[in-house]
N, C-alpha and C positions, 0 to 999 in steps of 0.2 A: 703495533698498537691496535686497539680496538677502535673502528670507526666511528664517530658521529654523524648519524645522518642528518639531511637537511629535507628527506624527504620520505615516504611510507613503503614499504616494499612488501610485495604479494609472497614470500616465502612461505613456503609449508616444510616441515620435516620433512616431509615424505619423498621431495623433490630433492633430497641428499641422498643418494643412493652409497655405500658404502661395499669395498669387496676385498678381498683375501685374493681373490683368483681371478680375475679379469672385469673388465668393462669396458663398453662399445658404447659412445656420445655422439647421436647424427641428428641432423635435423629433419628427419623423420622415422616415428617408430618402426615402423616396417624395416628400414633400413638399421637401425640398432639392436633387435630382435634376431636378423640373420644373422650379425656379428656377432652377438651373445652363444645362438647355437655353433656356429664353425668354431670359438671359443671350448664351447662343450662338447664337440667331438674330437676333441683332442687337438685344435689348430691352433695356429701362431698367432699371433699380433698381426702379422702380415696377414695373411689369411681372411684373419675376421674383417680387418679393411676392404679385401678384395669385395668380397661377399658383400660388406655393405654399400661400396659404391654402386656394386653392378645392381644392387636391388634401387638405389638412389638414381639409377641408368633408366630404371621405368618408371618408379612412384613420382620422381621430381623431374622429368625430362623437359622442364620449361628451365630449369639450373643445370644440368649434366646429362651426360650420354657416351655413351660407348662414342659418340662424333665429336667428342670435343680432347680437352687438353688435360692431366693433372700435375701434379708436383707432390714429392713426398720427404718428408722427414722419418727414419728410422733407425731407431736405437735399439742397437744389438747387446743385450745380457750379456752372453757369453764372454763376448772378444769389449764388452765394455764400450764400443764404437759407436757412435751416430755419423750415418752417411746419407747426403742427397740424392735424392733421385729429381730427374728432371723429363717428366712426360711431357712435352709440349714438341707441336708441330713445329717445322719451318716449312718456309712458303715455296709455291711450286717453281720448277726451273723457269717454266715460260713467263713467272711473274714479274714485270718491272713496273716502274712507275710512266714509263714510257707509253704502255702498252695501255694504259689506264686513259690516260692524256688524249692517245687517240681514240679512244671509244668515249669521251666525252667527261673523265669525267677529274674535279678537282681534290676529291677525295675517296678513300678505298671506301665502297658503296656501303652501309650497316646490314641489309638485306640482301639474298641473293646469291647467284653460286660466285660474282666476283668478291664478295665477302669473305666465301669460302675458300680461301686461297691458300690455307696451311694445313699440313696434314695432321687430320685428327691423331692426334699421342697419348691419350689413355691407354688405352688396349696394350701399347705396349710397356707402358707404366706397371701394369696389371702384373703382364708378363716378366719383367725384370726382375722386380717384387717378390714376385712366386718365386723363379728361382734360387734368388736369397734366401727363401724361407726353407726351401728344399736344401739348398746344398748346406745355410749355416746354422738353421733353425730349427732344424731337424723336422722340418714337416711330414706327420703321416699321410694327411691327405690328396687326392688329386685334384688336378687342375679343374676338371668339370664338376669337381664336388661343389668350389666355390660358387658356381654361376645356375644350381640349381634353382635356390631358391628366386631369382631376379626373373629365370625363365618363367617357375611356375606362375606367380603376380602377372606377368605379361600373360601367359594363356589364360587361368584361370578369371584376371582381374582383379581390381582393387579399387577403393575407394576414392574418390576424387577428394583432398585434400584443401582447406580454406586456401593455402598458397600458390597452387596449380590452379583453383579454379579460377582465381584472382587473377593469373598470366592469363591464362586462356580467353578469359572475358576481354583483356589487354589485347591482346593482339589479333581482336575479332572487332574491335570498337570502329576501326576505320581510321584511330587517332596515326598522323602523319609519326614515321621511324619505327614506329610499333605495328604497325598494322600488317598482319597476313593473308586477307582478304584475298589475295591476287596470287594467292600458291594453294592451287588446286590438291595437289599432292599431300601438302601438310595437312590442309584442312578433310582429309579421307583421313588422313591418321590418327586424328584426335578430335574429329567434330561424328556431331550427332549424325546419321542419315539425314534428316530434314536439315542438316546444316547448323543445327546447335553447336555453341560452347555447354560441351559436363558441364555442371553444377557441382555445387561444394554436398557430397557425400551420393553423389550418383558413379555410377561402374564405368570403368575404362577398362578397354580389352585391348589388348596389341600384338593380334597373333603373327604378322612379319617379324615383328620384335624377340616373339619367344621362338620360333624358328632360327633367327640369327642367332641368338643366344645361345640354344641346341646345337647350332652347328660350330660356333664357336669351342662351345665344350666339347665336343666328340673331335675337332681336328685340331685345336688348340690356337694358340693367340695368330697361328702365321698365317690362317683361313682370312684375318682382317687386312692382312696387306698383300698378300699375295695369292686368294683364294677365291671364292664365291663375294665374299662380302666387298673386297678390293675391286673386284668387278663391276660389284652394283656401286659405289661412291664413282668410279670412273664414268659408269652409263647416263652417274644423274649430271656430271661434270659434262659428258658431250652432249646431253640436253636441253642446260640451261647455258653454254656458252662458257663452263667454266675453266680452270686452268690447270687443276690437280689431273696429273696422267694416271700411269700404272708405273711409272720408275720413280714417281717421288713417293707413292706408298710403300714398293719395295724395299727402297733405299731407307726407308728412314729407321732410327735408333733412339729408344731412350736412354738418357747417359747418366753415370753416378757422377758425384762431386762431394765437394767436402763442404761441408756450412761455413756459413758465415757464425759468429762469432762476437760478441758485445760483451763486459761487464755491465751487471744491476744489481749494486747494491749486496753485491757476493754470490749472486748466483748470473749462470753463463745463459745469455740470451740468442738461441739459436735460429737461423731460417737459411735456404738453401741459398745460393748465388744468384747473380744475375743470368739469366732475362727474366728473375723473377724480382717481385717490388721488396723483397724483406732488406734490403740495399734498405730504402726508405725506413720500415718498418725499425731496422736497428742503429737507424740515425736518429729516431726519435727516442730510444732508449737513450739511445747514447749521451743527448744533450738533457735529459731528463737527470740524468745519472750526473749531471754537473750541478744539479741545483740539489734546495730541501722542498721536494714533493708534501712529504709531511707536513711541513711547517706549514703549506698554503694551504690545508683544509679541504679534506674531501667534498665534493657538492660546492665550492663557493664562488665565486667569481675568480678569482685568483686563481684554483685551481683550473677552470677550464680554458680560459686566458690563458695560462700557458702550455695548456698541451695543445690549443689553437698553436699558436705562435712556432712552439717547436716542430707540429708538423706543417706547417708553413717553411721551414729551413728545410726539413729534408725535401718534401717535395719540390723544393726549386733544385736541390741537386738531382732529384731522383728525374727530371723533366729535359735538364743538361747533357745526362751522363748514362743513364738507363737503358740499354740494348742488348741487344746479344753480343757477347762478350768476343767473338769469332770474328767478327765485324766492327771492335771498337775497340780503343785502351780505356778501361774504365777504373780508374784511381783507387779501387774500394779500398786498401789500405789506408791511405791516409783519410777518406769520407770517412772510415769507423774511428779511425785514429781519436785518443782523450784530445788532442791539443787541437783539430778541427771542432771537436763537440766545445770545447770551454767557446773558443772562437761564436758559435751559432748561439750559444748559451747567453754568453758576454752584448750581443745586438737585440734579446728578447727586454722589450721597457715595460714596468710591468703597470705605468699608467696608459700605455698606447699601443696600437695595434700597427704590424709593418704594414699593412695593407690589405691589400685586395691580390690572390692568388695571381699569376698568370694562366691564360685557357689549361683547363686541362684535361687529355683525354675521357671522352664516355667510360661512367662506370660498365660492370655487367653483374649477370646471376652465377650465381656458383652456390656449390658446398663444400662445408667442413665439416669433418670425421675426424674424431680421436678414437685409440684403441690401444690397451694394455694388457698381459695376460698373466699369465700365474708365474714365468720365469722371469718375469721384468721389461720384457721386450716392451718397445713401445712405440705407438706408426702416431704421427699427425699426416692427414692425407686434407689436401685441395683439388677438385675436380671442377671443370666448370666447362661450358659450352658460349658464355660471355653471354651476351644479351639473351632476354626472354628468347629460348626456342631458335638459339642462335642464328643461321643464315636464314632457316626456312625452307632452306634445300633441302630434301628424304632421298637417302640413298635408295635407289633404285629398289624396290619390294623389299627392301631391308627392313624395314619401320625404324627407323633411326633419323633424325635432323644432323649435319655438319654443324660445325661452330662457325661463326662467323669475327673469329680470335683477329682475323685477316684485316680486321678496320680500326684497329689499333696501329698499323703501322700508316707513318708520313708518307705524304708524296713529294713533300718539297725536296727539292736537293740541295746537301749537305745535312740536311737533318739527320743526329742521332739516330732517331728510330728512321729509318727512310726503307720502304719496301724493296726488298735488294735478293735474286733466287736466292734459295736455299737459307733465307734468313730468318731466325727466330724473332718474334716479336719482345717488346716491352710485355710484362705477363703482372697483371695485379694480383695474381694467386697467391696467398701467403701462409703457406703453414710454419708453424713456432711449436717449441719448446724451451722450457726452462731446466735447465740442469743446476744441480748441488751436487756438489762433490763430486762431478763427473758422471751421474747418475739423474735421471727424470725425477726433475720436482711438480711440474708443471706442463703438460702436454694438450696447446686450445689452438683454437684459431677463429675465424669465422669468413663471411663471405661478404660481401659489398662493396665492390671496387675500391675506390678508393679513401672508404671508410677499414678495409682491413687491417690498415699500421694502427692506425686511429682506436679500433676497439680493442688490439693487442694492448694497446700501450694503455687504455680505459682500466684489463684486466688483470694487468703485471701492475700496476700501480697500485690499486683497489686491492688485492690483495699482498703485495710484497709489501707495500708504505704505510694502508690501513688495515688491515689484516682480515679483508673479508673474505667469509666464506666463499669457495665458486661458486654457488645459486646467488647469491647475495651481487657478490660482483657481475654474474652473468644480467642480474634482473636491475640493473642500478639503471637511473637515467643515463642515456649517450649521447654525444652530438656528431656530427659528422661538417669537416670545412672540406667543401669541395663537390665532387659529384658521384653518385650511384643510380646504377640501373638505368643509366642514361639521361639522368636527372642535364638540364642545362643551365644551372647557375652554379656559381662556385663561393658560395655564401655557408654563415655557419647553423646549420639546422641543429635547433636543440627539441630535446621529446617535453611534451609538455609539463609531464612530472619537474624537472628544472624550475625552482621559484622563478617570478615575476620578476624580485630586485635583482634577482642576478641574471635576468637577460638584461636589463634594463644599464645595469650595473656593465654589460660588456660592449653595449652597443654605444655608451659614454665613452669607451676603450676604443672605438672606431670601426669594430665589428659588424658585418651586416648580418644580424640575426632575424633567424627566420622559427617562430615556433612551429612544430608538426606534433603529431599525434603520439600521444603512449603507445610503446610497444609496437613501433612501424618498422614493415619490414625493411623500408628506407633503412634503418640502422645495423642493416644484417641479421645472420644467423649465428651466434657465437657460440661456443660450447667449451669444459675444459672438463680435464678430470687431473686431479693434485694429489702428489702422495703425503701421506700424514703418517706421522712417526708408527714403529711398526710397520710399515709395508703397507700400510692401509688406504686404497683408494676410494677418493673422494671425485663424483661426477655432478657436471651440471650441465643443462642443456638451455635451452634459448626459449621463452613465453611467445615470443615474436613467432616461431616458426611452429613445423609440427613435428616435434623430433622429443627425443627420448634418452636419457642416461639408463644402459641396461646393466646388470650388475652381474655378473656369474657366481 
């Protein structure tokens, strides 16, 4: 059906981009412009991703870097398959919670190389990637083709960006959990000589950056864990005390897997496995898909009432059960199961609120990338370094920051998530797809901790139940229950577009609502591109961020 709004929306045509042969959706132009050209010289889906992350590796490195983690969804034409990939670190051998206890402290630090205690796994995401596209994708290109463009940005320079200079300003302020004031190292990386934070549309150079990159390219992804670059993350780890050797970068693997899997409403709602959150992400389909979406009214109180409430049910399973799967028996069967969803469905009242969340971990920054190309193929990519400029650790004249993925895991014992060697974290990264017919309807995501099920579920709904456009759905007001960007309440922020009666309308319902600002990047970066009868895709990118739908 066609939607009724309850509220104005900034749409232009123009921000519908349309294409026959590919298109690349990131939250920065820079970064969907590479994708578009590796697109146009003849590369894969895979491809234009790489390309775009690693250019998202410099432009946005307050959200990703070659130092942090990804996760990827990709759907292979050919053979008609979608398979997982799963970039993310685990934590180093020497890490226990023991170790932490005696160094003082009750939880895994947010800053700092004890932050950084899992080994960065993009790179080899990259790489795994690649070779899929090589061996089933038939890629013409090479490896270093992809990482030209990221280098040149880095040498040459680029624009500093509203969203970059926003973090920067952040974590220069001196405010307590953000502040980098006290890492000399980082602030050489990104601050002015006189010690400025860039300004929004002043030059940023990162000549260590474009040298890694170069060498990356010329000796290939094994340089990052077992070459020059492996080296420098080890030098910065014996310098600031931290715990990552040279055998847990060796050792490590990105690993395939098979998606998870949801009915919505006739079309298959896909995200990778655990340790990543789409667990959560497709519980909230799930219980959605037990009720009429429709029938409560896009924009109204009812409507956002209940997609509070149902991600209130996953995230209390997702907070129970959510780990690396290596280290836990985690139920996902039955958690996706219809007779679990009527169950969580059956406890939502729809005059009253269950409560107030229990803690839940710190959101972080990340990005989402879509990308499609002329044969069908099709990547949703999640990259993230978690908090602003994650640890603050710079690999040793790399110009790179580590992630600081490592302060999501517990110290308590017996917990779930509990920091344990060689174990992956609970990971908020969520990339989705929507399949019909076995075939990509729907390929979005976005970024915002634990606003990502949340705006999944905002844009599978908005468009499958009211039939809106992506730019429409992308640009519609959001709310987020819970935390992002390290936000510390777990209350439901609505963007101020949201009438007056129906906050008023939810906070009667026992909600603590919180208004915030239009178009806050609080609400993530989200992005989607949908295919329309004929083969014809449809993109849209995020007002919030600085990103672009490119069309080939």
């Amino acid at each position: 059906m066609q939607a009724s709004h309850r509220y104005s929306l900034t749409l232009s045509t123009a921000s519908n981009p349309l294409s026959l042969r590919g298109m690349v959706t990131s939250p920065h132009y820079l970064a969907s412009q590479a994708g578009r050209d590796i697109l146009r010289a003849g590369g894969t889906a895979v491809d234009a991703a790489i390309a775009a992350a690693a250019v998202l590796s410099v432009v946005y490195p307050h959200m990703c870097g070659i130092g942090g983690d990804n996760f990827w969804l990709i759907y292979d034409a050919a053979s008609q398959q979608m398979r997982a990939l799963n970039g993310s670190g685990r934590a180093a051998r020497a890490a226990s919670a023991g170790l932490y206890a005696e160094r003082g402290h009750k939880a895994v630090p947010t800053r700092g190389a004890l932050a950084a205690v899992t080994v960065p796994g993009a790179v080899s995401g990259w790489a795994a990637a690649f070779d899929h596209s090589k061996k089933h994708m038939a890629s013409p290109l090479a490896w270093g083709d992809l990482l030209e463009s990221a280098r040149e940005h880095a040498e040459s320079g680029f624009a500093v960006s509203h969203s970059l200079a926003g973090s920067l300003t952040l974590v220069s302020s001196g405010k307590p959990n953000y502040s980098l004031n006290d890492c000399p190292e980082f602030r050489e990386l990104f601050f002015t000589p006189e010690g400025h934070a860039p300004t929004f549309a002043s030059v940023l150079r990162q000549p260590h950056l474009a040298r890694t990159l170069g060498r990356l390219a010329a000796e290939g992804p094994e340089d990052f864990y077992c070459g020059v670059t492996a080296r420098a993350i080890v030098a910065a780890m014996q310098r600031h005390g931290g715990l990552l050797s040279q055998e847990d970068l060796s050792s490590h693997t990105a690993d395939w897997a098979e998606p998870l899997r949801v009915d919505y409403r006739g079309y298959t709602a896909c995200t990778p496995p655990p340790n990543c959150q789409g667990l959560a992400t497709l519980e909230i389909l799930n219980i959605l898909n037990q009720m009429d979406v429709e029938a409560l009214g896009e924009g109204t109180a009812d409507y956002y009432h209940v997609m509070a409430e149902a991600t209130r049910e996953a995230f209390i399973d997702r907070q129970h059960y959510l780990t690396d799967p290596d280290f836990a028996d985690i139920p996902t069967a039955r958690l996706l199961s219809p007779a679990h969803a009527r169950q969580q469905a059956a406890r939502i009242r729809m005059d009253k609120s269950a409560g107030p969340l229990p803690p839940l971990p710190p959101g972080g920054d990340t990005i989402w990338l879509g990308v499609v190309d002329a044969a069908g193929n099709a990547v949703s990519l999640i990259q993230s370094i978690y908090h602003e400029f994650g640890s603050g650790i710079v690999a040793h004249d790399a110009g790179f920051v580590l992630q600081n993925r490592g302060c999501a895991f517990a110290l308590e014992p017996g917990h779930v998530n509990s920091l344990q060697p060689g174990k992956r974290t609970l990971h908020t990264l969520t990339p989705a797809m929507l399949l019909k017919d076995g075939r990509p309807h729907l390929v979005y995501g976005s970024m915002g901790g634990d606003g990502q099920p949340q705006t999944i579920a905002a844009m599978t709904t908005r468009m499958v139940d009211f039939g809106m456009e992506p730019q429409d759905a992308v640009n519609a007001p959001r709310w987020l229950l819970g935390r992002s960007w390290g936000a510390e309440s777990n209350d439901l922020k609505l963007e101020g577009r949201i009438p007056e009666d129906v906050a008023r309308d939810l906070e009667q319902r026992g909600h603590a609502v919180r208004r915030i600002a239009d178009f806050t990047e609080m609400m993530g970066h989200a992005g989607a591109i949908m295919r329309r009868p004929g083969d014809v895709w449809q993109g849209a990118t995020d007002p919030r961020g600085d990103g672009q739908a490119a069309a080939l």
